[in-house]
Backbone as CSV, one residue per row, in Angstrom:
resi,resn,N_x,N_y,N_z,CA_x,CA_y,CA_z,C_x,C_y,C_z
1,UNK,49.142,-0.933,-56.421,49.834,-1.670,-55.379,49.319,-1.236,-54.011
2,UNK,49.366,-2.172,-52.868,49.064,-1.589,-51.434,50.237,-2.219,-50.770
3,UNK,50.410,-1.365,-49.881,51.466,-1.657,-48.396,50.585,-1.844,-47.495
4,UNK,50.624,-2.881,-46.485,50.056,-2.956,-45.390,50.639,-2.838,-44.082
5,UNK,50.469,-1.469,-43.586,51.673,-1.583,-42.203,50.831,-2.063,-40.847
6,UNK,51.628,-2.613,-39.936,51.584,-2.940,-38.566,50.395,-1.933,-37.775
7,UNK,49.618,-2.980,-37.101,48.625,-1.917,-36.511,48.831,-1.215,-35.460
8,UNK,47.836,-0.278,-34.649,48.662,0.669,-34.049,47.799,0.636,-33.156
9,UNK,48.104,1.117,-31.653,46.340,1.815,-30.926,46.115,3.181,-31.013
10,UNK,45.062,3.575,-31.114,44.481,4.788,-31.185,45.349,5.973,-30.298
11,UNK,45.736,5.643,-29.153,46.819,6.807,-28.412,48.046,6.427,-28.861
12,UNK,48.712,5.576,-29.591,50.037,5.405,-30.303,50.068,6.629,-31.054
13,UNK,51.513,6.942,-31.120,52.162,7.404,-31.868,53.420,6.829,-32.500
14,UNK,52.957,6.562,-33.808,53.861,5.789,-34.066,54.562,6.264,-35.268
15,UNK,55.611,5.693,-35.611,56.535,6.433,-36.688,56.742,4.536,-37.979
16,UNK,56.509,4.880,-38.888,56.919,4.667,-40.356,57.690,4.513,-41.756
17,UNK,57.924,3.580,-42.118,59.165,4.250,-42.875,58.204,3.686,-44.354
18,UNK,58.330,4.571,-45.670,57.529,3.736,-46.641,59.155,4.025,-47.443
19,UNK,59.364,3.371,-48.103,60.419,3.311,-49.453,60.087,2.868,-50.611
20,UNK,59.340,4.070,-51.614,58.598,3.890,-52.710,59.648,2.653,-53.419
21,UNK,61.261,3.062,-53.716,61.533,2.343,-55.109,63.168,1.757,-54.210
22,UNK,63.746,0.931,-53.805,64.535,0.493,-52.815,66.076,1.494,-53.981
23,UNK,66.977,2.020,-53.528,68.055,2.140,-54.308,68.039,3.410,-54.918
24,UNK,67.004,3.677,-54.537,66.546,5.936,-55.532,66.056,6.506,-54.952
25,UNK,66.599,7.496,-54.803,66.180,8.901,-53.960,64.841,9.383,-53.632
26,UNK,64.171,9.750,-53.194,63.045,10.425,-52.874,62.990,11.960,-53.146
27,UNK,62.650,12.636,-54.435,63.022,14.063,-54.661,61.883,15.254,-53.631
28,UNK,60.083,13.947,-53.832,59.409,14.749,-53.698,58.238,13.977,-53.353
29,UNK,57.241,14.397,-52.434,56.256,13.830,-51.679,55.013,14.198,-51.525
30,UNK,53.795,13.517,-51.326,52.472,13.968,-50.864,51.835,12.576,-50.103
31,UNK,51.677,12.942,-48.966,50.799,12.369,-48.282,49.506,12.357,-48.049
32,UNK,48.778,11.736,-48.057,47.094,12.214,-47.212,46.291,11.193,-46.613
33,UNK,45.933,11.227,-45.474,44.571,10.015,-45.532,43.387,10.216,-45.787
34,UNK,43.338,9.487,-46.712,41.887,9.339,-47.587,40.646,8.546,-46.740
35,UNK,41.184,7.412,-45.901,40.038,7.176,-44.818,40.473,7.637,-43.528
36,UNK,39.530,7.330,-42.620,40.052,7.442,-41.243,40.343,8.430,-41.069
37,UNK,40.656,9.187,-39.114,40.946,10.274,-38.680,42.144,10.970,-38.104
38,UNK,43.223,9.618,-38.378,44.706,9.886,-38.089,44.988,11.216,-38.579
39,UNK,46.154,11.469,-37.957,47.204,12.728,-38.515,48.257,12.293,-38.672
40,UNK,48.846,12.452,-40.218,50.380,12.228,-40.637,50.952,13.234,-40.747
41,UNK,52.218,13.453,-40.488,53.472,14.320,-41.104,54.510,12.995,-41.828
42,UNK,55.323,13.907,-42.282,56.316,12.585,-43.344,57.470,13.555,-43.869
43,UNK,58.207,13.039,-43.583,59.682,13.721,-44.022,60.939,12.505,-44.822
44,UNK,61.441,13.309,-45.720,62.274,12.331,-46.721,63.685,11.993,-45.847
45,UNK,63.671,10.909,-46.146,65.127,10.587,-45.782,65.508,9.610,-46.321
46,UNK,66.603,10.407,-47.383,67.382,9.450,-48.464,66.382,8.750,-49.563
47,UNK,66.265,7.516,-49.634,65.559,6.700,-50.559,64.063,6.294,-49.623
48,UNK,63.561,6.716,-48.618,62.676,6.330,-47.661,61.924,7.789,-47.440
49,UNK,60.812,7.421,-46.482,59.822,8.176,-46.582,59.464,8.282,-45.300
50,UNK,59.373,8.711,-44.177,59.388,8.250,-42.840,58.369,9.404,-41.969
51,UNK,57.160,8.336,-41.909,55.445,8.604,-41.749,55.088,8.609,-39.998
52,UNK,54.629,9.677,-39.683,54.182,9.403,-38.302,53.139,9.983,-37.825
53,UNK,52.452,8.942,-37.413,50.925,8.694,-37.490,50.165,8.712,-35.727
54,UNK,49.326,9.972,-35.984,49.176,9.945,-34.800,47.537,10.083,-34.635
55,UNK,46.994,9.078,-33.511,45.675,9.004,-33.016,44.742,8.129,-34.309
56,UNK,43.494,8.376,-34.328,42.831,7.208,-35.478,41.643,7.027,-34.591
57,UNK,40.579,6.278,-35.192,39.623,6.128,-34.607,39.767,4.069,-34.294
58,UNK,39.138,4.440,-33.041,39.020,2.649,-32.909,38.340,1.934,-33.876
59,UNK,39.147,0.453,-34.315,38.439,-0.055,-35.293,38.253,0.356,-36.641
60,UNK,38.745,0.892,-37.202,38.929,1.766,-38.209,40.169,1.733,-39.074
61,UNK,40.400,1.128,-40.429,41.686,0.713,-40.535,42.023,2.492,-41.960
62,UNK,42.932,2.970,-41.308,43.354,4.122,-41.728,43.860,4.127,-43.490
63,UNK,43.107,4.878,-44.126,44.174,4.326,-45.631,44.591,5.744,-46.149
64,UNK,46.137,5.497,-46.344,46.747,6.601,-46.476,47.082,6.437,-48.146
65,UNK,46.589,7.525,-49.083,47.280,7.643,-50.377,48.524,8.319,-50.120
66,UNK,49.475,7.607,-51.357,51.134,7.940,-50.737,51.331,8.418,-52.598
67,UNK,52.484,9.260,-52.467,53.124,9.835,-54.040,54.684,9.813,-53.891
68,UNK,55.271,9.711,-54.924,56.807,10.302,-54.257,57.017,10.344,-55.490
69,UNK,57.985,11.302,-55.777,58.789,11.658,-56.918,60.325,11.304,-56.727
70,UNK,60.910,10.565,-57.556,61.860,10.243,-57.401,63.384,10.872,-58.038
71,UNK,64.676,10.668,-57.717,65.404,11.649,-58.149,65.734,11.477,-59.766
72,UNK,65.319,10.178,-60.341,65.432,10.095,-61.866,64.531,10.483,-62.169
73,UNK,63.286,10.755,-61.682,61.994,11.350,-62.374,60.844,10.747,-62.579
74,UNK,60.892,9.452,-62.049,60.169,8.416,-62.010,59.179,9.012,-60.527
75,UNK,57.539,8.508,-60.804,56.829,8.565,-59.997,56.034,7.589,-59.136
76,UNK,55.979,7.268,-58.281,55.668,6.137,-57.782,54.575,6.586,-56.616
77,UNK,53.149,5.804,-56.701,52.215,6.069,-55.957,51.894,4.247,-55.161
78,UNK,51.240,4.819,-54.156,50.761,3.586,-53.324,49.721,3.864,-52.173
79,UNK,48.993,2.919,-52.046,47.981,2.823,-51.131,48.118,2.142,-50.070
80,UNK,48.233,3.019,-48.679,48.801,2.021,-47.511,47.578,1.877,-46.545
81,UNK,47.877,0.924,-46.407,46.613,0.372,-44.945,47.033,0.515,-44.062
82,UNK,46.115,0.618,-42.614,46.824,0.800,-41.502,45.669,0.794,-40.569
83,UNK,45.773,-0.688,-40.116,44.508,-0.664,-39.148,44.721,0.103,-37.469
84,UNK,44.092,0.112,-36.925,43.878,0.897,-35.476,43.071,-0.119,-34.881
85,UNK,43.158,-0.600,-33.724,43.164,-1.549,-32.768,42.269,-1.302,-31.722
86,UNK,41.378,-1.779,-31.358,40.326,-1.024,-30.292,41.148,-1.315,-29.063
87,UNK,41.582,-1.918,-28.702,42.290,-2.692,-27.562,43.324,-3.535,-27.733
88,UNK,44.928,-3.365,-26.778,45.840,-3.994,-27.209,45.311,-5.230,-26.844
89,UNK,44.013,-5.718,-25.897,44.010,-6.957,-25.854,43.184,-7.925,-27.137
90,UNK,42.582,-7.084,-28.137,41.993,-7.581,-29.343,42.682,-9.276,-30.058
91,UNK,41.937,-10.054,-30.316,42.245,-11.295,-30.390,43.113,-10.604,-31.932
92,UNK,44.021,-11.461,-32.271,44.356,-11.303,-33.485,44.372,-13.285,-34.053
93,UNK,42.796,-12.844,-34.666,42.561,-13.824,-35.595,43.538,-14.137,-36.813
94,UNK,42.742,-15.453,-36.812,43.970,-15.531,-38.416,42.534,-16.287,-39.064
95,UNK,43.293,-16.234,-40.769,42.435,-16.431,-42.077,41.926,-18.180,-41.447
96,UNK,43.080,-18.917,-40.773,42.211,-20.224,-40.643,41.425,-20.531,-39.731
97,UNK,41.209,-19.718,-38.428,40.600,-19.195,-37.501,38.725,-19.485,-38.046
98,UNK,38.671,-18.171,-39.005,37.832,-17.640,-39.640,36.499,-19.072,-40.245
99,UNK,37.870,-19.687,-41.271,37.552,-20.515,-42.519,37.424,-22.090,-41.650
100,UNK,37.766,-21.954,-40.405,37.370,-23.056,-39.343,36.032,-23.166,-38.527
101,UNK,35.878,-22.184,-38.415,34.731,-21.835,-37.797,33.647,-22.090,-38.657
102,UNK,33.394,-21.250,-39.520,32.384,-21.025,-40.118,32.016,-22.344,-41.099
103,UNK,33.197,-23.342,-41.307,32.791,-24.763,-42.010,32.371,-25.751,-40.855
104,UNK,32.662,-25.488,-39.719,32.498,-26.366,-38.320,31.049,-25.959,-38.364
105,UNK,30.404,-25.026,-38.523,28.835,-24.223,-38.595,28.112,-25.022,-40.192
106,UNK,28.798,-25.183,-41.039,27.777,-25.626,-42.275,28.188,-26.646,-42.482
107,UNK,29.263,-27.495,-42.180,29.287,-29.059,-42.365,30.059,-29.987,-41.433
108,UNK,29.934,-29.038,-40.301,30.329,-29.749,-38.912,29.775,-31.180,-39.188
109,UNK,31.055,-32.109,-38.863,30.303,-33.413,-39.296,31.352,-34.548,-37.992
110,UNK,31.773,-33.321,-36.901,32.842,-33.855,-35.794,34.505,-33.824,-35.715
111,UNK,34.265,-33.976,-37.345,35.893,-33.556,-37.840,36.551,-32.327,-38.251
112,UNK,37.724,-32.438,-38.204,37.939,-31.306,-38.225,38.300,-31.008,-40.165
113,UNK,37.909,-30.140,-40.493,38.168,-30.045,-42.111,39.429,-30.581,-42.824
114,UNK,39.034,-31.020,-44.081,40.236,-31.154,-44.785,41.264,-30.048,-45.015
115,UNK,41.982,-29.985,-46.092,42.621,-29.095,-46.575,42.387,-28.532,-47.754
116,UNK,41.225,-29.201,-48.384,40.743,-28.991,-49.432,39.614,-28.038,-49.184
117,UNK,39.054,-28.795,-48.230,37.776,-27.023,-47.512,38.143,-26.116,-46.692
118,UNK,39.330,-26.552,-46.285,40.075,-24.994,-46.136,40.527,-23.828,-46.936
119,UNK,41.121,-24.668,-47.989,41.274,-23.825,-48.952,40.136,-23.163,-49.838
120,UNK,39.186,-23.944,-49.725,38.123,-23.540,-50.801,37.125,-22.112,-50.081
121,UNK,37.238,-22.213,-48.395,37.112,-21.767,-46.936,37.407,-20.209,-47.323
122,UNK,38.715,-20.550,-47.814,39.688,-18.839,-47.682,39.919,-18.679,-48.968
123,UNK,39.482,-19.443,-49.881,39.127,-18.593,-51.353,37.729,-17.475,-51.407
124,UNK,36.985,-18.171,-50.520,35.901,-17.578,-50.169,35.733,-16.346,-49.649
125,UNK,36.425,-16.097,-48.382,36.984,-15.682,-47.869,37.477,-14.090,-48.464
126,UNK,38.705,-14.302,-48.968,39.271,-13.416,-49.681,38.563,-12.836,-50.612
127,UNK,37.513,-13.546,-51.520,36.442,-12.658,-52.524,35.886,-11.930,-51.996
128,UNK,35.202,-12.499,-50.186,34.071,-11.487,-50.015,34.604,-10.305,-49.682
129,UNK,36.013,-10.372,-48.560,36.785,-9.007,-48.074,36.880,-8.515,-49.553
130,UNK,37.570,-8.890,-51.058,38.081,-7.997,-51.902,36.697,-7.393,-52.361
131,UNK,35.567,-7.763,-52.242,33.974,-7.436,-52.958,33.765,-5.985,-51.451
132,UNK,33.911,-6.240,-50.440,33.579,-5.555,-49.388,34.736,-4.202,-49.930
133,UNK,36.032,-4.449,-49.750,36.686,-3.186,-49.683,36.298,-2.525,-51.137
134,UNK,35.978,-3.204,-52.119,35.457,-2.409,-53.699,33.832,-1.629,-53.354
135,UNK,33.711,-1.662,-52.332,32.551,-1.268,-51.616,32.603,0.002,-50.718
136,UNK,34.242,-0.129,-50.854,34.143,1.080,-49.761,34.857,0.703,-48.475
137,UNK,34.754,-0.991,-48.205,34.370,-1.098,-46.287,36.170,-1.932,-46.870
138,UNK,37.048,-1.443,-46.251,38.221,-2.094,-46.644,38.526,-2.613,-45.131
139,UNK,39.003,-3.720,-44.736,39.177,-4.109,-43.512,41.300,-3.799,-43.588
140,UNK,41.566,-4.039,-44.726,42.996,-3.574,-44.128,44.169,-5.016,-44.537
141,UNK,43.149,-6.153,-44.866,43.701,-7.650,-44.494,44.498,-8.071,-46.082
142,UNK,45.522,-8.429,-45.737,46.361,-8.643,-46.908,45.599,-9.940,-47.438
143,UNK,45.721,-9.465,-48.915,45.209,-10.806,-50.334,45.595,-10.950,-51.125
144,UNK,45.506,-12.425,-51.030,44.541,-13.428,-50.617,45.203,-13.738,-49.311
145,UNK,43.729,-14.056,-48.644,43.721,-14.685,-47.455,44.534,-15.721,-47.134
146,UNK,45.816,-16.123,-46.546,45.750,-17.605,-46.293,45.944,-17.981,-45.206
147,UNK,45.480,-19.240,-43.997,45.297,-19.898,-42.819,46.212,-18.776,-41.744
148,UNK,47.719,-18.088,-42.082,48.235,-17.605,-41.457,47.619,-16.459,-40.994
149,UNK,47.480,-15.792,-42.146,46.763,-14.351,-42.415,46.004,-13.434,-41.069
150,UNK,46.902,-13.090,-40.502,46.273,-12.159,-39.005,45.241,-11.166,-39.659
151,UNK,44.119,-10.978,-38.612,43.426,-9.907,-38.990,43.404,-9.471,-37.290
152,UNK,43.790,-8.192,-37.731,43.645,-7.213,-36.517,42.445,-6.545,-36.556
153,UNK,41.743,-6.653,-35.900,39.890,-6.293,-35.746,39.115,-6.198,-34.741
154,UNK,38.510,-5.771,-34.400,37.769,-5.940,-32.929,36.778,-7.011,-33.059
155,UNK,36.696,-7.512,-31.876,35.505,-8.544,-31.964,34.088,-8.488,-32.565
156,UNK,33.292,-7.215,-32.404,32.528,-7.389,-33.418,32.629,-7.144,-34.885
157,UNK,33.663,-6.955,-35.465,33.637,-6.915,-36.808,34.562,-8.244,-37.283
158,UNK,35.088,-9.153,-35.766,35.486,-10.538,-36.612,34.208,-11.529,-36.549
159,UNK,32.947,-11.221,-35.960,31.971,-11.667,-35.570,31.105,-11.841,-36.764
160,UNK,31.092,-10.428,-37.316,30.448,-9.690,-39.010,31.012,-10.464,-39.908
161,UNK,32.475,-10.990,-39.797,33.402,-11.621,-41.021,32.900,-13.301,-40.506
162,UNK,32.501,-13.931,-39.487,32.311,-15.077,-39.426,30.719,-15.534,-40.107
163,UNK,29.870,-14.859,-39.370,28.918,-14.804,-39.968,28.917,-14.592,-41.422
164,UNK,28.795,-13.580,-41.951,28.992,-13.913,-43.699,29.434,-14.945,-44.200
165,UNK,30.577,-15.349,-43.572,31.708,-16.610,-44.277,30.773,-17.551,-44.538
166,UNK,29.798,-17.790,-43.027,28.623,-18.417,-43.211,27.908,-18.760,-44.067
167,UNK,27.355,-17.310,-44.464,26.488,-17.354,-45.645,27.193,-17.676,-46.515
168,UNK,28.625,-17.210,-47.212,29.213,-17.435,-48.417,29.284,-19.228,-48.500
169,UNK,29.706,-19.708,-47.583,29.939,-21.312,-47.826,28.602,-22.166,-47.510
170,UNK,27.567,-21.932,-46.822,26.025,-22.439,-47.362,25.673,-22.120,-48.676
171,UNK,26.323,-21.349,-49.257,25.747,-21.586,-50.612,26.746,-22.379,-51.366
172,UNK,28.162,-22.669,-50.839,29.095,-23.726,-51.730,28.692,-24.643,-51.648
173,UNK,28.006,-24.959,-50.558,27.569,-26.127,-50.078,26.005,-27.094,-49.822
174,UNK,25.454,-26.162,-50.545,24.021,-26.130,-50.578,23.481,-26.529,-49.374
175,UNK,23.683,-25.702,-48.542,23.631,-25.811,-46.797,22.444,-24.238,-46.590
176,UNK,21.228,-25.246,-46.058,20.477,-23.948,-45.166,20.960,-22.944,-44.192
177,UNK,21.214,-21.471,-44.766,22.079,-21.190,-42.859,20.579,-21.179,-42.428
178,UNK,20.678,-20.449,-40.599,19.709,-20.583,-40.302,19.153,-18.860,-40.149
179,UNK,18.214,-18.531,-39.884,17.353,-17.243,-39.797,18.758,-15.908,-38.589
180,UNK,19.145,-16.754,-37.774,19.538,-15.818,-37.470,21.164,-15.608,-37.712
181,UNK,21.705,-16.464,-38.021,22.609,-16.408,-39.100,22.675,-14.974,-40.141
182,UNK,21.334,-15.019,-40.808,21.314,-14.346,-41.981,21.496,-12.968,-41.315
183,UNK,20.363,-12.917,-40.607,20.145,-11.480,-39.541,21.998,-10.650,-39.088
184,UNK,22.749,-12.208,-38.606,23.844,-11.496,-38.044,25.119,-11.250,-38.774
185,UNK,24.517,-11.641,-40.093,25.482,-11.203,-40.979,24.688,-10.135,-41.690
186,UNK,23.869,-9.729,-41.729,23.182,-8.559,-42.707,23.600,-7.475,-41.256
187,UNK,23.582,-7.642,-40.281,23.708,-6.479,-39.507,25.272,-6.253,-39.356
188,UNK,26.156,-7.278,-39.301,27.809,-7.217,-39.078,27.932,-6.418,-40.451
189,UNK,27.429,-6.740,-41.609,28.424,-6.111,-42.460,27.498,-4.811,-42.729
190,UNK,26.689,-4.432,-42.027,26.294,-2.721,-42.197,26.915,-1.898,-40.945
191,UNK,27.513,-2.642,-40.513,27.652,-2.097,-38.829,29.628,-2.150,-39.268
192,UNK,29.934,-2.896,-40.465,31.218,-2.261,-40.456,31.076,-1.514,-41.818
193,UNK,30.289,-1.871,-43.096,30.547,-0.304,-43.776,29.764,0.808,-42.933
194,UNK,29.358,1.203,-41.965,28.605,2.340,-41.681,30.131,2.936,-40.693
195,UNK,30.797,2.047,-40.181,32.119,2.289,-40.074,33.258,2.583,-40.309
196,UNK,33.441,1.995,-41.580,34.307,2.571,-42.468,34.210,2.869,-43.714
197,UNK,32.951,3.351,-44.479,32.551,4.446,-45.160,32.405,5.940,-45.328
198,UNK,32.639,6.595,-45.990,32.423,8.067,-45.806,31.471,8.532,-45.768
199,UNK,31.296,10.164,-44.695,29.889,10.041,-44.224,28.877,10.276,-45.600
200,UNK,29.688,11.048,-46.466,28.039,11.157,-47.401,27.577,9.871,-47.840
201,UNK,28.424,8.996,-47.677,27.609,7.366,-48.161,27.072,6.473,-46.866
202,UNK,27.158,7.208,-45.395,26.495,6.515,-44.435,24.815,6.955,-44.795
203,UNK,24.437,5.856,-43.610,22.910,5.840,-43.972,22.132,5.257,-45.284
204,UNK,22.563,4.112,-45.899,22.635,3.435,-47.144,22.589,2.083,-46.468
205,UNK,21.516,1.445,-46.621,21.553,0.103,-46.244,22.385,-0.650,-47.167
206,UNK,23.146,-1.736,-46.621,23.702,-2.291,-47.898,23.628,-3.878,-46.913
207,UNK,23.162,-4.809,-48.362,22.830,-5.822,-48.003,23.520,-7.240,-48.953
């Protein structure tokens, strides 16, 4: 399972509440972040878990492994996301944003898309983020994607996600992208796993 909490800025300090199992106690706990450079503390209270998270690197969506032991004995683990914000003024895109763009680029034809290549848009969409974070490069973005779907990101890594989309739907579509297309999606998506990968796996072209 993953939780996805509210993003934060890098000088926030912000506080958390996780509640492994709604209605049962919390006996016992372990926190850690497994990506990113935040600092958590976390203290029990009652049936809740209450996380406070301080600093992070810009752009960088924080993933915290969570444990709790509960007072029947039951154990409950989870994986929380938690992106970090380069700037409170960061656009907060959404999934139809994305899946608009990038079909206006391979079959711009004046109109504006159906609903049928929207959807087919942010099926797309959602494979490549779930193929990217099984990679390592997790952006943080709840899935599946749909039109609502905010992504909190900095501009060049919603730049990295447009471009690809690119590539992914020229090939639904048996659509040439063009040369530099390819270029700015082979460089967006090394320029965000070299970002949010761990260092012994930086320096690994991935294409």
């Amino acid at each position: 399972m993953a939780l996805h909490w509210l993003p934060k800025a890098p000088s926030d300090v912000r506080e958390y509440t996780w509640i492994p199992k709604a209605g049962e106690s919390v006996s016992s706990k372990t926190l850690t972040v497994a990506t990113g450079s935040a600092t958590i503390t976390s203290a029990i209270e009652g049936e809740g878990v209450v996380v406070t998270v301080t600093g992070g690197a810009s752009d960088v969506t924080q993933v915290i492994a969570a444990s709790a032991v509960l007072g029947n004995g039951e154990t409950i683990t989870e994986t929380i996301y938690l992106p970090v914000r380069t700037t409170p003024n960061d656009q907060a895109y959404t999934g139809q944003d994305f899946a608009s763009f990038a079909l206006r680029k391979v079959i711009g034809n004046g109109n504006d898309p159906t609903g049928a290549e929207l959807d087919d848009a942010l099926e797309r969409l959602s494979h490549m983020l779930a193929a990217w974070a099984g990679q390592g490069a997790n952006l943080g973005v709840v899935l599946p994607v749909l039109g609502p779907t905010v992504f909190y990101v900095s501009d060049a890594f919603a730049s990295a996600i447009k471009s690809n989309l690119i590539l992914e739907l020229a090939g639904l579509y048996d659509a040439e992208p063009s040369p530099r297309d390819i270029v700015n999606a082979q460089r967006g998506l090394q320029q965000i796993k070299s970002a949010l990968l761990s260092k012994e796996r930086e320096g690994v072209a991935y294409y």
